[in-house]
MDTraj code that builds the backbone (N, CA, C; nanometers):
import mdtraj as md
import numpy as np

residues = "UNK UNK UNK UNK UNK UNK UNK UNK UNK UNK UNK UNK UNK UNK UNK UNK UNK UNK UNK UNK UNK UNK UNK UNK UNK UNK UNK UNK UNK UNK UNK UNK UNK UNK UNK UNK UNK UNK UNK UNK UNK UNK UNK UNK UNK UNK UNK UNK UNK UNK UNK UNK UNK UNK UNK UNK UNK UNK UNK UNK UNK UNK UNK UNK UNK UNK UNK UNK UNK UNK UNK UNK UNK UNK UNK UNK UNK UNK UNK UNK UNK UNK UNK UNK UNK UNK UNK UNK UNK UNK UNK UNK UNK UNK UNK UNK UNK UNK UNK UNK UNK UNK UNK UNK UNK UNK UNK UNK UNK UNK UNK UNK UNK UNK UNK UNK UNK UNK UNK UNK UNK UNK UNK UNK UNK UNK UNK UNK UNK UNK UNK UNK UNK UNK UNK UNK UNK UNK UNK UNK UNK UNK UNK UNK UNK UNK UNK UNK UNK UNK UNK UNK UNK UNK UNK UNK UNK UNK UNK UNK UNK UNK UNK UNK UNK UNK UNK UNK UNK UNK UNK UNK UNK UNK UNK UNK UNK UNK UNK UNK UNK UNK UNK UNK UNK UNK UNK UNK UNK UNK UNK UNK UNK UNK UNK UNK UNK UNK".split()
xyz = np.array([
    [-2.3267, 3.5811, -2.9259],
    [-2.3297, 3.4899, -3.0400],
    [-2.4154, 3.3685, -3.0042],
    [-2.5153, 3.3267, -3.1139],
    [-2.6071, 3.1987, -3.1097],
    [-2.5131, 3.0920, -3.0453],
    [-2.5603, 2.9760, -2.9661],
    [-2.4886, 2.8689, -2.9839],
    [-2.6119, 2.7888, -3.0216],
    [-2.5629, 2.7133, -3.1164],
    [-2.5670, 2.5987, -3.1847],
    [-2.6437, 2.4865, -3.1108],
    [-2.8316, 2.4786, -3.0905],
    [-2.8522, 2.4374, -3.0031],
    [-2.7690, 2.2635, -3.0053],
    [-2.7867, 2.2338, -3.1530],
    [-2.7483, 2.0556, -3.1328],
    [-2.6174, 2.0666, -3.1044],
    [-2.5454, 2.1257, -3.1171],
    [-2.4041, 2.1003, -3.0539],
    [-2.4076, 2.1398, -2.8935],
    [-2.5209, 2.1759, -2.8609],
    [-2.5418, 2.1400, -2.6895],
    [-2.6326, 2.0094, -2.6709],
    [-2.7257, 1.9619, -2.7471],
    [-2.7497, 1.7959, -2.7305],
    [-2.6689, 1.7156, -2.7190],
    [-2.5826, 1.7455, -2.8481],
    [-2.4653, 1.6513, -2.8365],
    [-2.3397, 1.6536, -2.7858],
    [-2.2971, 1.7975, -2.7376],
    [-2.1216, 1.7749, -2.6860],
    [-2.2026, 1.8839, -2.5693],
    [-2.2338, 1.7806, -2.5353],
    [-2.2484, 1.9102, -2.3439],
    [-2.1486, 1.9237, -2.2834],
    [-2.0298, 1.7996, -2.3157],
    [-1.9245, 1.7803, -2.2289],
    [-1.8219, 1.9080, -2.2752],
    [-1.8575, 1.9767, -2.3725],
    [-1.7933, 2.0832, -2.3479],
    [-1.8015, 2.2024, -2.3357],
    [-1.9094, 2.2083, -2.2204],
    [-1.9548, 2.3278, -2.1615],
    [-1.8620, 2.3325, -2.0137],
    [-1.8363, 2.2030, -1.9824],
    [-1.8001, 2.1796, -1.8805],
    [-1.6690, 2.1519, -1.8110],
    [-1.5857, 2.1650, -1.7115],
    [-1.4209, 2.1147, -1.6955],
    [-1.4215, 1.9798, -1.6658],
    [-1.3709, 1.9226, -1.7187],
    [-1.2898, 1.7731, -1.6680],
    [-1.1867, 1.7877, -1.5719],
    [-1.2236, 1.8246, -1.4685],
    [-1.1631, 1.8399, -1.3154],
    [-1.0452, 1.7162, -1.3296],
    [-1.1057, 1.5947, -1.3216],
    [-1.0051, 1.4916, -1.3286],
    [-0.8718, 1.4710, -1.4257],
    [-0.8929, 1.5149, -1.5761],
    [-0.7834, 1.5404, -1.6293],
    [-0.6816, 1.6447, -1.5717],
    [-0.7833, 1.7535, -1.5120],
    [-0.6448, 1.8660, -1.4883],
    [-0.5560, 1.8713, -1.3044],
    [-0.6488, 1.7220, -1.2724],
    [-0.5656, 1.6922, -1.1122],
    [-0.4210, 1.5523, -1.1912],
    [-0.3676, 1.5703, -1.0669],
    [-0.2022, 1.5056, -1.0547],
    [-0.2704, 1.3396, -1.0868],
    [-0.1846, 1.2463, -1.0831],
    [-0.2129, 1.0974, -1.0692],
    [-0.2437, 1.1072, -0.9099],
    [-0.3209, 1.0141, -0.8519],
    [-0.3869, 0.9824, -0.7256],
    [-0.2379, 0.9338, -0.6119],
    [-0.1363, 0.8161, -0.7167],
    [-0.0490, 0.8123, -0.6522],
    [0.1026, 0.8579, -0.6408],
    [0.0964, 0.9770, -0.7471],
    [0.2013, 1.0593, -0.6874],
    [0.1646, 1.1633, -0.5835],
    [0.0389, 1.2126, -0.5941],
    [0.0046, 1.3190, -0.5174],
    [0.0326, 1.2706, -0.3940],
    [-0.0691, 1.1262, -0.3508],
    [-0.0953, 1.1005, -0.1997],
    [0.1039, 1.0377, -0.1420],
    [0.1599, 1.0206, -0.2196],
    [0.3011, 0.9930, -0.2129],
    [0.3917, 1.0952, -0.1750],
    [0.3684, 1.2105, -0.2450],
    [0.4186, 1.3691, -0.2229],
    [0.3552, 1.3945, -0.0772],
    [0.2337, 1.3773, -0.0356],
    [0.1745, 1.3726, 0.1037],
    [0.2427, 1.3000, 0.1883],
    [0.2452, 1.1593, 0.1585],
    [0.2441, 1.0995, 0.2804],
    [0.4345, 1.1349, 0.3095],
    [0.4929, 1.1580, 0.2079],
    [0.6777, 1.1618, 0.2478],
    [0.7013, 1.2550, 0.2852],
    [0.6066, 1.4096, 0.2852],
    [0.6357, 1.5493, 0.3615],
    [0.5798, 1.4714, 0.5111],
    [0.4311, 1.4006, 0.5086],
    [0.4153, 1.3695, 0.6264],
    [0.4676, 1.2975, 0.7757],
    [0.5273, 1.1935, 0.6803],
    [0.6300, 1.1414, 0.8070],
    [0.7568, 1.2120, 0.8000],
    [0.7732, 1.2882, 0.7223],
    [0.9148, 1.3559, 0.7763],
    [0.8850, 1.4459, 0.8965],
    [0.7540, 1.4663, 0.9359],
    [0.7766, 1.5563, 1.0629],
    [0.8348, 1.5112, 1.2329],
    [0.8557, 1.5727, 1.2787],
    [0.8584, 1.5452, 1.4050],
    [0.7536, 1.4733, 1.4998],
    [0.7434, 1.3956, 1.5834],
    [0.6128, 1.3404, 1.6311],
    [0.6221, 1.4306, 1.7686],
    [0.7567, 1.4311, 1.7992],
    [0.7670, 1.5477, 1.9112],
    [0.8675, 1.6584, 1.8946],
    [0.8029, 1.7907, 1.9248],
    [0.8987, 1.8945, 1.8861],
    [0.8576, 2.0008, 2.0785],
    [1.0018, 2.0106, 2.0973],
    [1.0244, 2.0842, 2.2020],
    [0.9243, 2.0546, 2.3390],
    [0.9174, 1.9335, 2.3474],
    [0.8215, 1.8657, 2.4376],
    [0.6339, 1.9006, 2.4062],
    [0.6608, 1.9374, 2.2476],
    [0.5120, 1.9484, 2.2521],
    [0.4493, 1.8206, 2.1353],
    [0.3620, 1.7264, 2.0757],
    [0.3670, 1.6173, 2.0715],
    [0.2239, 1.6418, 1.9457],
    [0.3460, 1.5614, 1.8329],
    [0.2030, 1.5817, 1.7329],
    [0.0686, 1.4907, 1.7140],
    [0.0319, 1.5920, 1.6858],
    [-0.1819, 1.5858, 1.7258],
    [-0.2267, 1.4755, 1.5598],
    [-0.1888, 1.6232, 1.4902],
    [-0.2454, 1.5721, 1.3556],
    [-0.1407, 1.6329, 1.2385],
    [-0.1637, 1.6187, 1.1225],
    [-0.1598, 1.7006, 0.9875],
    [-0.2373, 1.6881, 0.8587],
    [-0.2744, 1.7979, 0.7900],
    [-0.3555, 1.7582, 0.7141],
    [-0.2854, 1.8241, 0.5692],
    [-0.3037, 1.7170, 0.4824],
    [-0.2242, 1.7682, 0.3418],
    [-0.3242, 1.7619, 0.2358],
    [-0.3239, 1.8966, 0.1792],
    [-0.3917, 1.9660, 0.0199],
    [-0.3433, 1.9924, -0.0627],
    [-0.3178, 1.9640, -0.1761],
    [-0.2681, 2.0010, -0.2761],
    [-0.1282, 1.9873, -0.2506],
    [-0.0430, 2.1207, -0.2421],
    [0.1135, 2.1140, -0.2236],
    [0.1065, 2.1605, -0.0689],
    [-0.0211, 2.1854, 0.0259],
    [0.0656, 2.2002, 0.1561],
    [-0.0072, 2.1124, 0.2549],
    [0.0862, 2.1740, 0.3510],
    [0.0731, 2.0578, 0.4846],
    [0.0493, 2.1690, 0.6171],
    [-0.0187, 2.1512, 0.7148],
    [-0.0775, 2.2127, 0.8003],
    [-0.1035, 2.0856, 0.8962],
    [0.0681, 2.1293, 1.0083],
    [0.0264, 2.0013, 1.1073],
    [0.0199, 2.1131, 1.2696],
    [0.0016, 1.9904, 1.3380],
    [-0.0852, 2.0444, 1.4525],
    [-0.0170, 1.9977, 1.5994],
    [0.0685, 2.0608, 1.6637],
    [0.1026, 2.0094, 1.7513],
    [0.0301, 1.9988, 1.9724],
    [0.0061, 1.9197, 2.0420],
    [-0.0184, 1.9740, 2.1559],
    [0.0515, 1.9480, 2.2325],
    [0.0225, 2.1040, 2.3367],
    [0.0761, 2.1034, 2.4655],
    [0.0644, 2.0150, 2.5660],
    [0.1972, 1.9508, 2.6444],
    [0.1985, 1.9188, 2.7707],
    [0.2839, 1.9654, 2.8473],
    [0.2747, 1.8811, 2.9475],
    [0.3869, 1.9531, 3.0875],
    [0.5247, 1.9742, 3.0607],
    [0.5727, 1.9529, 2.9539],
    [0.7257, 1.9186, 2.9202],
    [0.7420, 2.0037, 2.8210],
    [0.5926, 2.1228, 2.7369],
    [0.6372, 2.2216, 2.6293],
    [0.7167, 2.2796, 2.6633],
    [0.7662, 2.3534, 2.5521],
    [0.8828, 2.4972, 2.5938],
    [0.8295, 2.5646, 2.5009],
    [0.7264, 2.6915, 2.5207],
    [0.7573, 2.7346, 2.4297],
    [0.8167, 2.8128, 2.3206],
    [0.9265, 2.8542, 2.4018],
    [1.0741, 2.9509, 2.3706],
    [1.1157, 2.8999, 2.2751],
    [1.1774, 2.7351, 2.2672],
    [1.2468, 2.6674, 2.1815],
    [1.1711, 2.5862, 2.0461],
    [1.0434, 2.6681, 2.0487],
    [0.9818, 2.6258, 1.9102],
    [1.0316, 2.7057, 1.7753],
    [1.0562, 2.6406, 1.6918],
    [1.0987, 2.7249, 1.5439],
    [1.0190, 2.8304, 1.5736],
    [1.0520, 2.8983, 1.4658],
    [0.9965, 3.0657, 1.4821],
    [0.8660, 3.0463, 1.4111],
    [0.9072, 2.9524, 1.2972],
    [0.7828, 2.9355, 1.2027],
    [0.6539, 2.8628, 1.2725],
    [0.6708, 2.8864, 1.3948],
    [0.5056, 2.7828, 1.4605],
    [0.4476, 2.8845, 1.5218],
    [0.3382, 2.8772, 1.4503],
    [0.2065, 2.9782, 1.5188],
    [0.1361, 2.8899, 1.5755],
    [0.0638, 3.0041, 1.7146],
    [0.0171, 2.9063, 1.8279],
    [-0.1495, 2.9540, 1.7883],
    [-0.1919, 2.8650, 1.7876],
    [-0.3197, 2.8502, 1.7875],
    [-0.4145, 2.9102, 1.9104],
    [-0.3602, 2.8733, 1.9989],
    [-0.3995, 2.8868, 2.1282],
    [-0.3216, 2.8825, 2.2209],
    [-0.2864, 2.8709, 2.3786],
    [-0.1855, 2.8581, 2.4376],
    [-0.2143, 2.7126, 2.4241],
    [-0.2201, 2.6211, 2.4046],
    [-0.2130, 2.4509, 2.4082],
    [-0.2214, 2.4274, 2.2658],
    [-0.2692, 2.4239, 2.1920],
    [-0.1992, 2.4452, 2.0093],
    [-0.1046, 2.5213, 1.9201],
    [-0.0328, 2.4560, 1.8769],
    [0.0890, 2.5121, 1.8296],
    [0.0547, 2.4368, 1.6553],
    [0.0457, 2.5390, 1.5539],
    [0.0395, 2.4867, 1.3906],
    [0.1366, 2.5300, 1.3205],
    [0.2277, 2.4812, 1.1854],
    [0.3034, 2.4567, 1.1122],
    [0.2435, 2.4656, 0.9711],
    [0.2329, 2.5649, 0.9123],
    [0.2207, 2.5500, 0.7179],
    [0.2971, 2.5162, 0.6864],
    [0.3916, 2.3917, 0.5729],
    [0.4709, 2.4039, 0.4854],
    [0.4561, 2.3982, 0.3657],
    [0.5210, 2.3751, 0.2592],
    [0.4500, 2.3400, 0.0930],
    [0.5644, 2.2439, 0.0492],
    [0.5553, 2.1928, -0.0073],
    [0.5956, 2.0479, -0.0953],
    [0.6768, 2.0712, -0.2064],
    [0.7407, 2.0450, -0.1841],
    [0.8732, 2.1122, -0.2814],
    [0.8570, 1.9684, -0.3907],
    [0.7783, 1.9578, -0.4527],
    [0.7546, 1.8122, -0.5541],
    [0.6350, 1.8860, -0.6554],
    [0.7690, 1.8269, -0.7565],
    [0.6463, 1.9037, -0.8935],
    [0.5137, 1.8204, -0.9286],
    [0.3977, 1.8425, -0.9387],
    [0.2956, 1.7281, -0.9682],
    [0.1867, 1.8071, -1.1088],
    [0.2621, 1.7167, -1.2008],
    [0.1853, 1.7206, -1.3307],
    [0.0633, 1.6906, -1.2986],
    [-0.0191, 1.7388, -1.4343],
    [-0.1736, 1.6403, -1.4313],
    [-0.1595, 1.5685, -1.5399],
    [-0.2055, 1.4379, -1.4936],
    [-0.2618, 1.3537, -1.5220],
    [-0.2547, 1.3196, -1.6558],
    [-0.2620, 1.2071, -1.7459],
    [-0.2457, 1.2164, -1.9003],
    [-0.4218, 1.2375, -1.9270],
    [-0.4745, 1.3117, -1.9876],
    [-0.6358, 1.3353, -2.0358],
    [-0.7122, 1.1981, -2.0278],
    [-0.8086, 1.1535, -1.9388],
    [-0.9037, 1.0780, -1.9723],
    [-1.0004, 1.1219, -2.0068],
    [-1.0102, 1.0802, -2.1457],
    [-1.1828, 1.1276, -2.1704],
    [-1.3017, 1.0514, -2.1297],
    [-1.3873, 1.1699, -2.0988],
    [-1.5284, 1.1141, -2.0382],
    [-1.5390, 0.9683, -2.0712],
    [-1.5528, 0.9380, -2.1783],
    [-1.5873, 0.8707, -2.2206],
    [-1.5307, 0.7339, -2.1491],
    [-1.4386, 0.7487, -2.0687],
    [-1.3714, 0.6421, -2.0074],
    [-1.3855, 0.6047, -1.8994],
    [-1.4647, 0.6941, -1.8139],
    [-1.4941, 0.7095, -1.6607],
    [-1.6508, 0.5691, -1.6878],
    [-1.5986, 0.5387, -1.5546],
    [-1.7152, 0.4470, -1.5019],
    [-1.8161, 0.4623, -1.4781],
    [-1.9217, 0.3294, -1.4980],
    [-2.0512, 0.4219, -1.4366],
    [-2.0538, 0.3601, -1.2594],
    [-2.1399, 0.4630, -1.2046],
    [-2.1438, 0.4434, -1.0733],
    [-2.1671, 0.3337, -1.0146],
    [-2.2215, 0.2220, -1.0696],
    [-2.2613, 0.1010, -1.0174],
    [-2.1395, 0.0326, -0.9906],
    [-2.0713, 0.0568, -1.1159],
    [-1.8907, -0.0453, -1.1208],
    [-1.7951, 0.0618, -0.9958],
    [-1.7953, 0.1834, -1.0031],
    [-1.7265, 0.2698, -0.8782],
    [-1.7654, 0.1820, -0.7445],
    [-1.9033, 0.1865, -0.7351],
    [-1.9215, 0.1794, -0.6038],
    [-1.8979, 0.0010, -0.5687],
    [-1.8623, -0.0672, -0.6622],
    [-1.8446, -0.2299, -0.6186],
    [-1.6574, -0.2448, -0.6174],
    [-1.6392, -0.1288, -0.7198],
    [-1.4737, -0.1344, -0.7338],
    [-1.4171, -0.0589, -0.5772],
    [-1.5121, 0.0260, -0.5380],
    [-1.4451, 0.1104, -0.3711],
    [-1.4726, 0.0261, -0.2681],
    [-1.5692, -0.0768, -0.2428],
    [-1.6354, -0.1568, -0.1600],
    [-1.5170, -0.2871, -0.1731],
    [-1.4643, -0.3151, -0.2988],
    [-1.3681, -0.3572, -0.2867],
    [-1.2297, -0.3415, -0.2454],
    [-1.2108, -0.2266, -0.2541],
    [-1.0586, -0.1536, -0.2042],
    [-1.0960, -0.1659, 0.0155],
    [-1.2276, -0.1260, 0.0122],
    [-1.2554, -0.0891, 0.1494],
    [-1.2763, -0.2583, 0.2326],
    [-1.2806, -0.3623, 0.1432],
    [-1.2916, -0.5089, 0.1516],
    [-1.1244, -0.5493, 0.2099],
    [-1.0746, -0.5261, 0.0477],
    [-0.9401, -0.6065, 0.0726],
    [-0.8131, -0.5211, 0.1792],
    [-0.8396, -0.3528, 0.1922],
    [-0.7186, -0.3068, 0.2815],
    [-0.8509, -0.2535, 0.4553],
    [-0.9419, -0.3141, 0.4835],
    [-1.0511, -0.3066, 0.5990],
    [-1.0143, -0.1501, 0.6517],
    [-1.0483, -0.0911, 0.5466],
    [-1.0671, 0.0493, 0.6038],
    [-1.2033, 0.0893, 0.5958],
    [-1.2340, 0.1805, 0.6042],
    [-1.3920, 0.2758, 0.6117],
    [-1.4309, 0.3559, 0.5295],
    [-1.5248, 0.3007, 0.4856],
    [-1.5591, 0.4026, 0.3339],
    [-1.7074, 0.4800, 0.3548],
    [-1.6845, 0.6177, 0.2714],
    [-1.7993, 0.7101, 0.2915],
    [-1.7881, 0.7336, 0.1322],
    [-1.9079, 0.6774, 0.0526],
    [-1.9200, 0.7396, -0.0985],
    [-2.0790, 0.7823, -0.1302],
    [-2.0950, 0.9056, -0.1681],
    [-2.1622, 0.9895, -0.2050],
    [-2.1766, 1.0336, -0.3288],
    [-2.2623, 1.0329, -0.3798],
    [-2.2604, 1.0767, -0.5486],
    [-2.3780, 1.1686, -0.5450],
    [-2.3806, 1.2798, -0.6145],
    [-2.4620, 1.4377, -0.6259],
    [-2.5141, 1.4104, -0.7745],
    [-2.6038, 1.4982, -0.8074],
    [-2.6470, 1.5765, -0.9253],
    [-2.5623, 1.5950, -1.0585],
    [-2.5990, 1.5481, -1.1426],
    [-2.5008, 1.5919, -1.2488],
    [-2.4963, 1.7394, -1.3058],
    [-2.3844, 1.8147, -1.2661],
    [-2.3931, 1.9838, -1.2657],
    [-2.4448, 2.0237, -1.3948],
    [-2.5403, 2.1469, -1.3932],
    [-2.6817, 2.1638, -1.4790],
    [-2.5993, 2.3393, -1.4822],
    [-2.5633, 2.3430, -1.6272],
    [-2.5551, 2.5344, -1.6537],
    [-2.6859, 2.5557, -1.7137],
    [-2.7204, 2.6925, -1.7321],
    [-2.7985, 2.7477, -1.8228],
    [-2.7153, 2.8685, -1.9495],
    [-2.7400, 2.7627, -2.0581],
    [-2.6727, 2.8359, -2.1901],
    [-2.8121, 2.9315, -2.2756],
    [-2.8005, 3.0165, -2.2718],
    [-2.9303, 3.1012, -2.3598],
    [-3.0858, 3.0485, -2.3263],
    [-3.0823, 2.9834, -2.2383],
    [-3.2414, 2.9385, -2.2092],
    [-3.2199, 2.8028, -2.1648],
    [-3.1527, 2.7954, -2.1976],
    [-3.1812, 2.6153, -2.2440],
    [-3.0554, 2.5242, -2.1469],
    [-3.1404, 2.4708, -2.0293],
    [-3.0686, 2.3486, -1.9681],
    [-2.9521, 2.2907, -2.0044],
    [-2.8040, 2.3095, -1.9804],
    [-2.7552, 2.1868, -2.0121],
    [-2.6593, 2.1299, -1.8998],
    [-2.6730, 1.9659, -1.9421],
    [-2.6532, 1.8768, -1.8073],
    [-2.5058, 1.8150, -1.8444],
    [-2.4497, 1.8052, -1.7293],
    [-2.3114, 1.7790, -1.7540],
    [-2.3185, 1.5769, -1.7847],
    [-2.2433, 1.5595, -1.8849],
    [-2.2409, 1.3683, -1.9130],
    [-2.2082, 1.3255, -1.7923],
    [-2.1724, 1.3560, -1.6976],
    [-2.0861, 1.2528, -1.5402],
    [-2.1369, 1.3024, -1.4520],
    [-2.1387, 1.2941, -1.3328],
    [-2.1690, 1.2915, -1.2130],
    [-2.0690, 1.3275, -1.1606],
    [-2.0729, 1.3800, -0.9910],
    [-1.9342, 1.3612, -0.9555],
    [-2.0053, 1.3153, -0.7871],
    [-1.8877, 1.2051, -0.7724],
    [-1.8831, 1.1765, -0.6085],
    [-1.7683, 1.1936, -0.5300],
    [-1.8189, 1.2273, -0.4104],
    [-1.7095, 1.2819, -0.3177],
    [-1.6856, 1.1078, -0.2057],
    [-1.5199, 1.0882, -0.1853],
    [-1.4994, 0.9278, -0.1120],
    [-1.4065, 0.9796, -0.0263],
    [-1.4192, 0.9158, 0.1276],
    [-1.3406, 0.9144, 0.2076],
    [-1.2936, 0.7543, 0.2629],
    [-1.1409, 0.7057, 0.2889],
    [-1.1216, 0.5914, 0.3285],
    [-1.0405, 0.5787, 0.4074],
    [-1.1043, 0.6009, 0.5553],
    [-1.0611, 0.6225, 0.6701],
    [-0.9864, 0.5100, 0.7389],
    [-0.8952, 0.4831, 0.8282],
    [-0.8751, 0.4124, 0.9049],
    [-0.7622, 0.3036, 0.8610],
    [-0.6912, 0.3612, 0.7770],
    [-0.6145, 0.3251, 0.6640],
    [-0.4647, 0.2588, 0.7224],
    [-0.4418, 0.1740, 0.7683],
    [-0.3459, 0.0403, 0.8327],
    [-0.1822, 0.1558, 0.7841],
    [-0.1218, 0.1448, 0.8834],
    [0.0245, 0.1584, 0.8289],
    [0.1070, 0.1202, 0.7462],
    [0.1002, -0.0083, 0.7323],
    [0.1198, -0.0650, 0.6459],
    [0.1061, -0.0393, 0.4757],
    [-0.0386, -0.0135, 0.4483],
    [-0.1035, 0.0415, 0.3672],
    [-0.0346, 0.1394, 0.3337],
    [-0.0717, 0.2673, 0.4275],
    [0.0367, 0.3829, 0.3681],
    [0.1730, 0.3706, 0.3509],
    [0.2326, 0.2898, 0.3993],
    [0.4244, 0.2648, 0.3694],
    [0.4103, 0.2015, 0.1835],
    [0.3411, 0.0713, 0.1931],
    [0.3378, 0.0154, 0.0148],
    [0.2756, 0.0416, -0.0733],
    [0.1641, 0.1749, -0.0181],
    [0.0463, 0.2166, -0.1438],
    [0.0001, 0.1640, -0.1730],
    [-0.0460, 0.0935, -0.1150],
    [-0.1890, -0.0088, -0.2073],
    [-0.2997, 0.0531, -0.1784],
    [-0.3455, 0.1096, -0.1417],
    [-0.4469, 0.2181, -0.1266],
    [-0.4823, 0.3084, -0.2471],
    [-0.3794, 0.3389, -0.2670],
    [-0.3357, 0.4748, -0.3910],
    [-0.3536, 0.4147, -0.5342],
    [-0.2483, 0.3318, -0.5038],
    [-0.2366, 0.2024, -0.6767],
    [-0.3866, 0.1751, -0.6907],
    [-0.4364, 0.0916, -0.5849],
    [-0.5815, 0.0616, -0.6275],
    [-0.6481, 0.2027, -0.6808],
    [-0.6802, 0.2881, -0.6117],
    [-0.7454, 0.4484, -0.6575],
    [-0.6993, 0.5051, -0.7885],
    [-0.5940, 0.4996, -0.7977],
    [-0.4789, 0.5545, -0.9508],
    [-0.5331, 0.4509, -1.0402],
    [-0.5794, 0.3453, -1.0286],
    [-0.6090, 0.2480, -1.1267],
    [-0.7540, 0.3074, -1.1813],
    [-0.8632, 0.3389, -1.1085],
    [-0.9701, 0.4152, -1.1441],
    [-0.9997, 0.5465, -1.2395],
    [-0.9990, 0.5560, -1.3421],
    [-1.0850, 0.6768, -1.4504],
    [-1.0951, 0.7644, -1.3279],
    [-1.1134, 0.8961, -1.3512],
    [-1.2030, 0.9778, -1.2946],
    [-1.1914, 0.9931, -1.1583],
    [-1.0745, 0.9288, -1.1023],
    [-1.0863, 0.9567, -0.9262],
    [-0.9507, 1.0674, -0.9249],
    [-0.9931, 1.1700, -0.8180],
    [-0.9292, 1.2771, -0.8011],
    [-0.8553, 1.2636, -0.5863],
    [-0.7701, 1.2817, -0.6263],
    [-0.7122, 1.2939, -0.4487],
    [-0.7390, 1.4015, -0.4263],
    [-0.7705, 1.4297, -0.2710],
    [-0.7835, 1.5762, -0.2663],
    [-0.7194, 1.5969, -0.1299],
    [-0.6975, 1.5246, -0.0034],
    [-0.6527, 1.5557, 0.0801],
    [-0.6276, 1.4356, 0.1612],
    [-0.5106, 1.4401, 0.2001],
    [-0.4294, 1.3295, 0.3089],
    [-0.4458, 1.3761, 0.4139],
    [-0.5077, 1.2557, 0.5333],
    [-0.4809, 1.3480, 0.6824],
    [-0.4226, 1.2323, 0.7618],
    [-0.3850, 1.2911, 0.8823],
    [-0.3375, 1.1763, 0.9619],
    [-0.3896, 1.2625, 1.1257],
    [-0.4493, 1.1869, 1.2014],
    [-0.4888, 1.2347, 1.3288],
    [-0.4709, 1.1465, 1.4082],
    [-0.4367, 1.1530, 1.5400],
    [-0.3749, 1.0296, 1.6278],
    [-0.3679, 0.9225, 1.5505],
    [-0.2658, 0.8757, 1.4897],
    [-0.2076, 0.8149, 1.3864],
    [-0.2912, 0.7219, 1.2898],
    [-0.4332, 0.7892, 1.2972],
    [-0.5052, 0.7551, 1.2209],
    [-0.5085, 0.8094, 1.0881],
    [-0.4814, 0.7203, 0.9420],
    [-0.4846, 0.8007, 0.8502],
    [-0.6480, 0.8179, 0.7726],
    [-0.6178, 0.9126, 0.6641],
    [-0.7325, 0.8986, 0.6288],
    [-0.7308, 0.9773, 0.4477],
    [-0.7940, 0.9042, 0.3743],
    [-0.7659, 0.9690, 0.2230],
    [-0.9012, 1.0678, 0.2239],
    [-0.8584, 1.1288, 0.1565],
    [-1.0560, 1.2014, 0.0924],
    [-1.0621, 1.2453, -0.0609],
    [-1.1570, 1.2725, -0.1426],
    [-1.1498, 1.2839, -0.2644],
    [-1.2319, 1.2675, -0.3510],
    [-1.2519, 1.2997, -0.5005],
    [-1.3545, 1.2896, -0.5527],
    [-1.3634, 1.1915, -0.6771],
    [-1.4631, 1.1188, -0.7253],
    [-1.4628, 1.0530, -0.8344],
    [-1.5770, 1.1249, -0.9274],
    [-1.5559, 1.1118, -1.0672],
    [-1.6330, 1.1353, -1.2047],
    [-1.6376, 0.9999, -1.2876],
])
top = md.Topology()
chain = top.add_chain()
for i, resn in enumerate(residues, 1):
    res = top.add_residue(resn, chain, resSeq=i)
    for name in ("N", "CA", "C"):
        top.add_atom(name, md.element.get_by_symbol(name[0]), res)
traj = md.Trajectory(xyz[None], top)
C-alpha cells in the first residue's frame, strides 16, 4: 500500500519508537537497582565483592577469590567464572511501569541537555561522558525518512555515596524529557549510571 508521501514530511515521528515513553521513570528504575544492590553481601564465604552490574530487572554481581575462599560453602546458585571469579544472576522482584508518554515534542534540544548534564556533573562532581549520534534515517518506498530527535548515549561515573543513598542524581535525570536509565554499576565501590537521552 502507497504511503502518503506528505504524511512522511510531516509526521516522521511516526515511523519511529519513542524508546523513552516505553522505559520506567529514571528514578524508580535506578532505585529498584541500587536497593537489590546493597542488599548483597560485600563478603560471602571469604570471597569479597568485586563489582555488580544492574539492567533492566537483573543484577549480575561478581565476587573475588582470596586466601580465606571456601569454595564448598558458596550458595549453589554461584557460578564460577574462573577458579578466582565467582558470579551471581538475580532479577528484581519490583514491578516498573513506563513512564507517563512524553511527546517528542517535549524533549530538549541538545544544547539545553548538554548545559542541564554539565550541571548535574557540576553540582554532585561526578564524571560525565555525553555523546549524541545521527538522527535514525529508515527508507519508506524510496524515499528517506529522518527521525525528529536524536538520541545520546550519558555516563556519570564516580558518583559519591552519598548521592546514591538520597538520589539526587536520579531526581535531577527523572526531571529531564527524554532521558532513559539503562544500567547501574558499582565496581570497587565506585558507582556509576549509564543511559540514553532523546
Amino acid at each position: 500500500k502507497a504511503v502518503n508521501k506528505k504524511r512522511l514530511l510531516d509526521h516522521p515521528e511516526k515511523f519511529f519508537t519513542e524508546e523513552w515513553s516505553n522505559a520506567p521513570r529514571v528514578d524508580a528504575a535506578g532505585k529498584a537497582c541500587i536497593d537489590s544492590m546493597l542488599s548483597l553481601p560485600t563478603v560471602m564465604s571469604g570471597w569479597i565483592l568485586n563489582s555488580a552490574n544492574c539492567s533492566g530487572r537483573n543484577v549480575v554481581s561478581t565476587w573475588d577469590h582470596t586466601v580465606n575462599s571456601d569454595y564448598l560453602a558458596l550458595p549453589s546458585d554461584i557460578k564460577f567464572e574462573s577458579p578466582q571469579i565467582a558470579n551471581k544472576r538475580t532479577t528484581i522482584n519490583v514491578r516498573l511501569e513506563p513512564r507517563q508518554k512524553q511527546p517528542f515534542e517535549s524533549l530538549y534540544p541538545k544544547e539545553l541537555i548538554r548545559r542541564i548534564f554539565y550541571q548535574i556533573c557540576q553540582s554532585t562532581s561526578t564524571r560525565l561522558q555525553l555523546t549524541f549520534m545521527a538522527p535514525e534515517t529508515i527508507k519508506i518506498e524510496k524515499d528517506d525518512v529522518i527521525a525528529p530527535w536524536v538520541k545520546g548515549k550519558w555516563e556519570f561515573a564516580n558518583i559519591s555515596p552519598s548521592d546514591i543513598l538520597n538520589g539526587s542524581v536520579l531526581q535531577f535525570l527523572d526531571a529531564v524529557p527524554g532521558v532513559v536509565l539503562t544500567s547501574v554499576k558499582i565496581k570497587n565501590d565506585v558507582w556509576t549510571f549509564q543511559g540514553s537521552v532523546y
